[in-house]
C-alpha positions as CSV (number, residue, x, y, z in Angstrom):
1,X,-18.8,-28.6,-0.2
2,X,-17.4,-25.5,1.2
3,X,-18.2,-22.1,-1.0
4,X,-15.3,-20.5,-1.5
5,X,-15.0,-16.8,0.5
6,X,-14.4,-14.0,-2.3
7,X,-11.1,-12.0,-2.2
8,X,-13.1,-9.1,-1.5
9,X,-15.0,-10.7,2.0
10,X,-10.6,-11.8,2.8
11,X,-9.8,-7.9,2.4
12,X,-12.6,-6.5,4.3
13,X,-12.5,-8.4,7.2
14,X,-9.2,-6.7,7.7
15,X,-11.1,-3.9,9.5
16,X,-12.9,-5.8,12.0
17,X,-9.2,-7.8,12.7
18,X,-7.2,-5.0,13.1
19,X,-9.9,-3.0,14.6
20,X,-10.1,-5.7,17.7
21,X,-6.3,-6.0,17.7
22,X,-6.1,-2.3,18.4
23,X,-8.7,-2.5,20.9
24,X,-6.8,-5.3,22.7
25,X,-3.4,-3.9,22.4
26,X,-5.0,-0.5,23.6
27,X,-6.5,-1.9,27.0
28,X,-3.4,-4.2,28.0
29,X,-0.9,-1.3,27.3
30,X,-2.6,2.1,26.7
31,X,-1.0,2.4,23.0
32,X,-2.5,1.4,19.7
33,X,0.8,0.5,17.7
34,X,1.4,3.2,14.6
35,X,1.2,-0.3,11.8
36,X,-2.5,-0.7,13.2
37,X,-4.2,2.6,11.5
38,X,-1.8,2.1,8.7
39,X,-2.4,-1.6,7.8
40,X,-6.3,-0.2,7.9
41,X,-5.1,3.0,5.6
42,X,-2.9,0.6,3.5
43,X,-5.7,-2.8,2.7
44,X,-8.7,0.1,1.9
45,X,-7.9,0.9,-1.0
46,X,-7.4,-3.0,-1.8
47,X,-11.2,-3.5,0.1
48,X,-12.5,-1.0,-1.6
49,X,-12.1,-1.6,-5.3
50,X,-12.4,-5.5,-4.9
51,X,-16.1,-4.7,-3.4
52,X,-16.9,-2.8,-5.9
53,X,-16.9,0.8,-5.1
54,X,-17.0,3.6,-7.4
55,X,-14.9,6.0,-7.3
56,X,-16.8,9.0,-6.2
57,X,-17.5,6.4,-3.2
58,X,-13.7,6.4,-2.5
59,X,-13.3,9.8,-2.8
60,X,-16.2,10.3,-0.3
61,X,-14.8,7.9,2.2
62,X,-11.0,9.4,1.6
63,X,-13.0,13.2,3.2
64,X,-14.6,11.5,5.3
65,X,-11.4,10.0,6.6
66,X,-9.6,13.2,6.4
67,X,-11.9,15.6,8.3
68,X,-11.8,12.8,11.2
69,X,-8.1,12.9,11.2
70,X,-8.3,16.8,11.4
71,X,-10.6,16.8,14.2
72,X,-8.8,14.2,16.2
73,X,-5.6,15.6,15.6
74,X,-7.3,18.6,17.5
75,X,-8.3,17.1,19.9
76,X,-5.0,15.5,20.7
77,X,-3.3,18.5,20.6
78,X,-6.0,19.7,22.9
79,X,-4.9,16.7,25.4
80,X,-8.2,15.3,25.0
81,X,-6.8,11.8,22.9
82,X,-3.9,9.8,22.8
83,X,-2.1,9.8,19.2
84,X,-2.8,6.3,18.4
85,X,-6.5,7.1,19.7
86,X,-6.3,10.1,16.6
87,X,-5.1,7.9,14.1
88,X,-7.4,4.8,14.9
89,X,-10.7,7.3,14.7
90,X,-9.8,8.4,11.4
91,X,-8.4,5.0,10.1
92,X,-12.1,3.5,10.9
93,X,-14.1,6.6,9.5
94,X,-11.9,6.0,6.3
95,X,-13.5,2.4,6.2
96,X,-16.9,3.4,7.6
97,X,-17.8,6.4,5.1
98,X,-20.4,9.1,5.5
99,X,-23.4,7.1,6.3
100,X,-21.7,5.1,9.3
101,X,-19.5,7.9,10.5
102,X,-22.9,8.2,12.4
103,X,-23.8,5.6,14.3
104,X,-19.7,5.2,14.8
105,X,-20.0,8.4,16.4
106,X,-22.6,7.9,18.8
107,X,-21.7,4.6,19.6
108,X,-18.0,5.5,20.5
109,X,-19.0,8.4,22.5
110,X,-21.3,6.3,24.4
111,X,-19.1,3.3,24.5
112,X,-16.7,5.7,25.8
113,X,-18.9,7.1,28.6
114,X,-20.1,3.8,29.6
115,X,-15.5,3.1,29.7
116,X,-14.8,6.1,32.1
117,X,-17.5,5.0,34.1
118,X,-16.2,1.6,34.6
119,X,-12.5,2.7,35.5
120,X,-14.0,5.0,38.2
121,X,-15.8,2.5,39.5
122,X,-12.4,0.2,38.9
123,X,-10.1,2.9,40.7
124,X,-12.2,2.9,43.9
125,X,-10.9,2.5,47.1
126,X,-13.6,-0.5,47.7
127,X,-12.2,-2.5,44.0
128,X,-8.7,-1.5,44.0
129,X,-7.7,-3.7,45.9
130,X,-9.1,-6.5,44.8
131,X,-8.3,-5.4,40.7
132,X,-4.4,-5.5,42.1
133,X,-4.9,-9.5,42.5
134,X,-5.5,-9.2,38.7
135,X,-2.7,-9.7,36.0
136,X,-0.5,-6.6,35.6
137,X,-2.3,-5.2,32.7
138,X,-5.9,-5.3,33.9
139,X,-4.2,-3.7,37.6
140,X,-2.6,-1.1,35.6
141,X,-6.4,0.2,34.6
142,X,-7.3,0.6,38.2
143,X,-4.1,3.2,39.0
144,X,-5.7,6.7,39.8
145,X,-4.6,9.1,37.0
146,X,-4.1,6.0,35.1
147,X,-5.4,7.4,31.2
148,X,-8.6,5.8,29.4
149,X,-8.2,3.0,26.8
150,X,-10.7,5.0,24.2
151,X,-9.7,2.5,21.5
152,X,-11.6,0.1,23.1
153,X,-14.2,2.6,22.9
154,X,-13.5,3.1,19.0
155,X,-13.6,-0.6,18.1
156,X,-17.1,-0.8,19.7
157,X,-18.5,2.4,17.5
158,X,-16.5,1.0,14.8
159,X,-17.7,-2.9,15.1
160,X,-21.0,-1.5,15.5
161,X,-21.0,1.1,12.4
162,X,-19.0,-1.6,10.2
163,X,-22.5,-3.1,9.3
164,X,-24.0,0.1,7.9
165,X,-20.9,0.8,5.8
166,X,-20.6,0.0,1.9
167,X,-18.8,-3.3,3.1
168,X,-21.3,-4.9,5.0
169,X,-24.7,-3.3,3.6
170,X,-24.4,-3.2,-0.1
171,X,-25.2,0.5,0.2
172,X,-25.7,2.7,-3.5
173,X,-22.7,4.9,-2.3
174,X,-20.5,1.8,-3.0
């Protein structure tokens, strides 16, 4: 017999779901749809209390959440992310909390790194070519000037971090 999955596990695995859906939608058209961050802003509250978490917990993810939606929105008003980029960052460091936002960090940037890498190496003269044989989407990442699909970037710090935070780890901040 089957054990049945609580409600809590159902609401949590929202993150990972829409976190890969952005990441997907991100790398096949360069946008992360607006109802992505906010189906993640709306089911946390939902994820949170059903696993338990106190309410100093909440609060503590809600600033952690907030300051990365400050800092991103800087950075896309500096040029330096897409808006849907912004709003997915501080979507998953709502979920993640302080001790995730971490590793989510460090993962993303380097995630990211190891991205821009691989569309250089996609938008060479020697690959082009050959990329263009590709369907559409995956031909539109090797045009020069083309931008970078960071969410993809983000779901891997975020995937990565998901296991440290209160929802995977049973941390005492929960």
């Amino acid at each position: 017999m089957q054990p049945i999955v609580p409600f809590a596990a159902l609401l949590a695995l929202a993150f990972p779901v829409l976190v890969i859906a952005a990441a997907l939608k991100d790398i096949t058209s360069f946008t992360i749809p607006n109802w992505i961050p906010l189906g993640l802003l709306a089911v946390f509250p939902a994820a949170a209390v059903a696993a338990g978490m106190s309410l100093p917990a909440i609060g503590l993810h809600a600033g952690v959440g907030l300051a990365g939606f400050v800092v991103a929105m800087g950075m896309f008003a500096m040029g330096w992310m897409g808006g849907g980029d912004a709003k997915l960052f501080a979507a998953c460091l709502l979920w993640l909390g302080w001790p995730a936002a971490g590793p989510f960090l460090m993962i993303s940037m380097t995630a990211g790194g190891i991205l821009a890498l691989g569309l250089v190496t996609l938008r060479s003269a020697q690959l082009r070519p050959l990329v263009l044989l590709g369907p559409p989407w995956f031909a539109r990442l090797a045009e020069p000037g083309e931008g970078v699909p960071y969410g993809l970037a983000l779901a891997a710090g975020a995937l990565a971090a998901f296991a440290q935070s209160p929802f995977m780890s049973g941390s005492p901040l929960a």
